[in-house]
C-alpha positions in Angstrom: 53.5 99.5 102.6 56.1 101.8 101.2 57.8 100.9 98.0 61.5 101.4 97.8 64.1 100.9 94.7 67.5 100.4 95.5 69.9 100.7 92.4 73.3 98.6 93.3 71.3 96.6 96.1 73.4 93.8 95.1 76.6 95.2 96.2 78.1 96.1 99.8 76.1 98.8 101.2 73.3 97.9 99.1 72.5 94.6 99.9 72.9 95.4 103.4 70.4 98.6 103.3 68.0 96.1 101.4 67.6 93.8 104.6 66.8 96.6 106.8 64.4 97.6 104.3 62.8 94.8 104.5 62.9 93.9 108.1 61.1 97.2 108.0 58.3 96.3 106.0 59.4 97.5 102.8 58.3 96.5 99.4 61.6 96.3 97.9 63.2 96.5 94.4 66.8 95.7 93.6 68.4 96.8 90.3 72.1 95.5 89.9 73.8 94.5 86.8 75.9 92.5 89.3 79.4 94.2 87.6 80.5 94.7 91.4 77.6 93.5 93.5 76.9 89.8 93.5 74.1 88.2 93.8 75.2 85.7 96.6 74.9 89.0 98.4 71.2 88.8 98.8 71.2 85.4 98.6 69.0 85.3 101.8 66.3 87.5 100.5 66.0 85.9 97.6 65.4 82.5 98.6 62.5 84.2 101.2 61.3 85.7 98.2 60.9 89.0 100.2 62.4 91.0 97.1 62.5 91.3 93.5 65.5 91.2 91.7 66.2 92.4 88.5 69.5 92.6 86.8 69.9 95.4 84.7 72.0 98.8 84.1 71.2 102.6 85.7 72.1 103.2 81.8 68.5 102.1 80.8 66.3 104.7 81.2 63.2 102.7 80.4 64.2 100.0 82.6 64.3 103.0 85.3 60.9 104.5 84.6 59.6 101.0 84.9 61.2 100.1 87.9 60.5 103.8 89.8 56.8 104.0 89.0 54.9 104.1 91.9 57.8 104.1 93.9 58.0 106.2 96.9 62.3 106.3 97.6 65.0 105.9 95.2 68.3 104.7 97.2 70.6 105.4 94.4 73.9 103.4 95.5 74.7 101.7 91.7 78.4 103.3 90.8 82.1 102.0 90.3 83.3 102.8 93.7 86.7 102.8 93.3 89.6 105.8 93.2 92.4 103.7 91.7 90.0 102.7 89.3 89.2 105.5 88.4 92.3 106.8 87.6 92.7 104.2 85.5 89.8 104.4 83.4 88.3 108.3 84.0 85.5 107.6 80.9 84.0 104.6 82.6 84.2 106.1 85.8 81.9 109.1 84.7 79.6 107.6 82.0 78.3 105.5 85.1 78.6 107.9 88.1 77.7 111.2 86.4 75.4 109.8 83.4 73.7 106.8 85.1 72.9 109.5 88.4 71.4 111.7 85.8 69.1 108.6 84.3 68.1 107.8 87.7 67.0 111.4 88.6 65.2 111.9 85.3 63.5 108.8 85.7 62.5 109.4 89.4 61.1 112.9 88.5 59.0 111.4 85.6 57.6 108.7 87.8 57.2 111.0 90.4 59.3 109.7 93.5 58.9 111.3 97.0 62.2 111.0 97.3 66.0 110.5 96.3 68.6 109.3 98.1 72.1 110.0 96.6 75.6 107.7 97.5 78.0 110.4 97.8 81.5 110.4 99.0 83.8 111.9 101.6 86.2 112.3 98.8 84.9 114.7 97.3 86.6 117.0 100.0 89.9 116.5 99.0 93.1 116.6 100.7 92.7 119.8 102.6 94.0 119.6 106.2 91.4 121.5 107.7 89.5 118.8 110.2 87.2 117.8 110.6 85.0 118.1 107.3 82.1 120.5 106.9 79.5 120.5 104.2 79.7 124.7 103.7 83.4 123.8 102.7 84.7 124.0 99.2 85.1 121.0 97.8 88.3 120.1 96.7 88.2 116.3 94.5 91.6 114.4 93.8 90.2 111.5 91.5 87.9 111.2 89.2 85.9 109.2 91.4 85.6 112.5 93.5 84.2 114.7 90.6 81.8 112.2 89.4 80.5 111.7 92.9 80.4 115.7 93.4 79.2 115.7 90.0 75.6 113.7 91.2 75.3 115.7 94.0 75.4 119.0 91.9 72.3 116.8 89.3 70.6 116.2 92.6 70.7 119.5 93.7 69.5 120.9 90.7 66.7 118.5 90.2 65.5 119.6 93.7 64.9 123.4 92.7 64.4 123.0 88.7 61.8 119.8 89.4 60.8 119.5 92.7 62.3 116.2 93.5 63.4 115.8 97.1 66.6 114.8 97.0 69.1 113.7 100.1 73.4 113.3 99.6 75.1 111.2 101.7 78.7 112.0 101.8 80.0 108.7 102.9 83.1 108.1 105.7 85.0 105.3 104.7 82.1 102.0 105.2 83.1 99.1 106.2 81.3 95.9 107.2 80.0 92.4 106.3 79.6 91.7 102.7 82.4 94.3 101.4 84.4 92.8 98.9 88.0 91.5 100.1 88.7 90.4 96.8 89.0 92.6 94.0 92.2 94.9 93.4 90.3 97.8 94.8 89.0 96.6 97.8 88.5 98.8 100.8 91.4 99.0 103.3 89.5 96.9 106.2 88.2 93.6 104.5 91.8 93.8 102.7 93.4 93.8 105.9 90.9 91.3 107.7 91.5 88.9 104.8 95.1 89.1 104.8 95.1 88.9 109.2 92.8 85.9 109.3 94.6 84.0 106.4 98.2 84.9 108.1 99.5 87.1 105.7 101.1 90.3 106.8 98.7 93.3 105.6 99.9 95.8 103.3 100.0 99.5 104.0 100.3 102.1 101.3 102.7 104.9 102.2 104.1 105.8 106.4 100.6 104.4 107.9 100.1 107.6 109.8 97.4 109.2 107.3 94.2 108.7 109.4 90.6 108.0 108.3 86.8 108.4 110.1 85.7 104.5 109.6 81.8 103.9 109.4 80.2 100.3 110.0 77.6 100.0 107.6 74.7 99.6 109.8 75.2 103.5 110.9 75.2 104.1 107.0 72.3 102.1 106.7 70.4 103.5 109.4 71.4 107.0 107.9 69.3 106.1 104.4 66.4 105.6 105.8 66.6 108.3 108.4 66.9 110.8 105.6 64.3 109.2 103.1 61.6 109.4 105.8 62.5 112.5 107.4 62.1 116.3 105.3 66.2 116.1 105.0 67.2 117.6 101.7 70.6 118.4 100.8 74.4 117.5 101.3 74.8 115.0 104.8 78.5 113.9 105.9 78.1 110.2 107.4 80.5 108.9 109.2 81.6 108.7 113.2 83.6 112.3 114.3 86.2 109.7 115.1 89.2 109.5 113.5 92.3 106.5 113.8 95.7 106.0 111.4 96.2 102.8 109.3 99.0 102.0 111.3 96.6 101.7 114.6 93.9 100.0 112.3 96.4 97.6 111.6 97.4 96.9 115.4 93.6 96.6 116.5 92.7 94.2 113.2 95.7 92.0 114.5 94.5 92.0 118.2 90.8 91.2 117.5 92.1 88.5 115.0 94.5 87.2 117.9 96.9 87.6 115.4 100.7 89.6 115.2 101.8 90.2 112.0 103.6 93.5 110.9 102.7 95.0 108.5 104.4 96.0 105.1 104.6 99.3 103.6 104.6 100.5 100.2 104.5 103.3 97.9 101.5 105.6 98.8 98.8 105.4 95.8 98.0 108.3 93.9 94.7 110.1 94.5 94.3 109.2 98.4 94.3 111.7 100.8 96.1 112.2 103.8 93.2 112.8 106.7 90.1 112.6 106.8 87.5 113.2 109.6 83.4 114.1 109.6 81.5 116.7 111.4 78.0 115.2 111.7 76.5 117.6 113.4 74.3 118.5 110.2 72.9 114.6 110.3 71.8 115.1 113.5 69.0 117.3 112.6 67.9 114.0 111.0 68.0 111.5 114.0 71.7 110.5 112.8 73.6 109.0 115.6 76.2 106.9 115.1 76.0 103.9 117.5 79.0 101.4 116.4 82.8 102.2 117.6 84.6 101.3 115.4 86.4 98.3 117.1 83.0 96.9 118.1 82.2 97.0 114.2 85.7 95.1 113.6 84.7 92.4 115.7 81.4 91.9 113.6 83.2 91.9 110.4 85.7 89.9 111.3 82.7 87.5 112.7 81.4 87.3 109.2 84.8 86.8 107.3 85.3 83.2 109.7 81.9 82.4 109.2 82.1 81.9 105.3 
């Protein structure tokens, strides 16, 4: 049976990658000190006891040697996730992202870990119109969310050819799915916008709605982690779909699928987003990485899960 720690395993993508783990015979271990995750989140595996849970911080070095030894994959997803947030409160932002990576990496290598897989983000791209998005391009970050995320791939990097640990980068495409947070002030543009649909509330567009994004349902960024962990992938992946749609049209499908018509209303663009973004994922391929949910098909699932709270 392998042995896998997931750091943030109680929050979106985390709790979701935690289940597959499991349904694929995993022995799993989930660290979250439940500051964004939420424990309702795994709920399910919980009650099955097909998990242990411990709440606790990436900070605690310690707590990660205990957790990592015998291990054989770190999924390192535990971060604040957010771009206006970070703007707001830059220290935070990188005394978690940039410090609590480095914990994690020092305590893999000292427990000896096959393997590190690293949350990354598309944002650390920037707002340069070239499209779409290639690894070998210079990265270009806007927020401090974007340095601190480029910041752990640099640690991971360097900890593959100073230490030998195998590390893996996923540069994230906008995730969306069940179990993202609809909620808080920073939530994601989809569940914002399913929320706001199903409840009959106009959704809110920042700026013209014509900047355009590469949307990923989280069971292709699921299925991405544990392609690279068990394949010889090392390096810096861009996950997300090669497909590309503006908020304006996300806005017109969310309304459709929701049998709903409401317009939506437009304010002041936010500082920090970027105008386009769009993945080449040819480099995943080498992996096994395929993409397999449009991204209306993926709609349809999450708006499934919103009705059935």
């Amino acid at each position: 049976m392998k042995r896998a720690v997931v750091t943030g395993g109680a929050g979106f993508i985390g709790s979701n990658l935690c289940k597959e783990l499991i349904s694929r015979g995993y022995d799993v271990t989930i660290l979250d000190d439940l500051s964004t995750g939420k424990k309702s989140n795994i709920e399910s595996i919980l009650d099955k006891k097909a998990a242990q849970f411990v709440e606790g911080s990436i900070m605690d070095v310690p707590l990660l040697q205990k957790l990592f030894h015998n291990s054989d994959f770190v999924f390192h997803l535990a971060a604040i996730p957010s771009v206006s947030r970070s703007i707001e409160n830059p220290l935070g932002t990188h005394n978690i992202n940039v410090n609590g990576t480095l914990n994690v990496l020092i305590a893999a290598n000292s427990s000896h870990v096959k393997k590190v897989i690293y949350a990354s983000s598309s944002s650390v791209y920037g707002d340069t119109p070239t499209l779409p998005k290639v690894e070998v391009m210079t990265p270009d970050p806007q927020s401090p969310y974007a340095v601190s995320k480029l910041a752990g791939e640099y640690y991971c990097r360097v900890f593959s050819k100073v230490y030998n640990l195998p590390t893996a980068c996923l540069r994230y495409f906008n995730v969306f799915g069940p179990y993202q947070d609809e909620k808080s002030q920073y939530a994601a543009v989809i569940p914002r916008f399913i929320s706001k649909v199903l409840s009959g509330n106009a959704p809110i567009i920042f700026g013209d709605g014509e900047q355009t994004r590469d949307f990923t349902f989280v069971k292709d960024a699921v299925a991405a982690n544990v392609l690279a962990a068990e394949s010889d992938a090392s390096g810096v992946f861009n996950i997300g779909t090669g497909y590309r749609i503006s908020i304006n049209e996300l806005a017109r499908v969310i309304n459709k699928l929701a049998g709903a018509n409401l317009a939506p209303i437009h304010e002041k663009p936010r500082i920090g987003d970027i105008r386009d973004s769009l993945a080449d994922i040819k480099k995943a391929s080498t992996f096994g990485f395929r993409p397999t949910h449009h991204i209306e098909e993926g709609i349809k699932e999450t708006i499934a899960w919103f009705k059935s709270r």
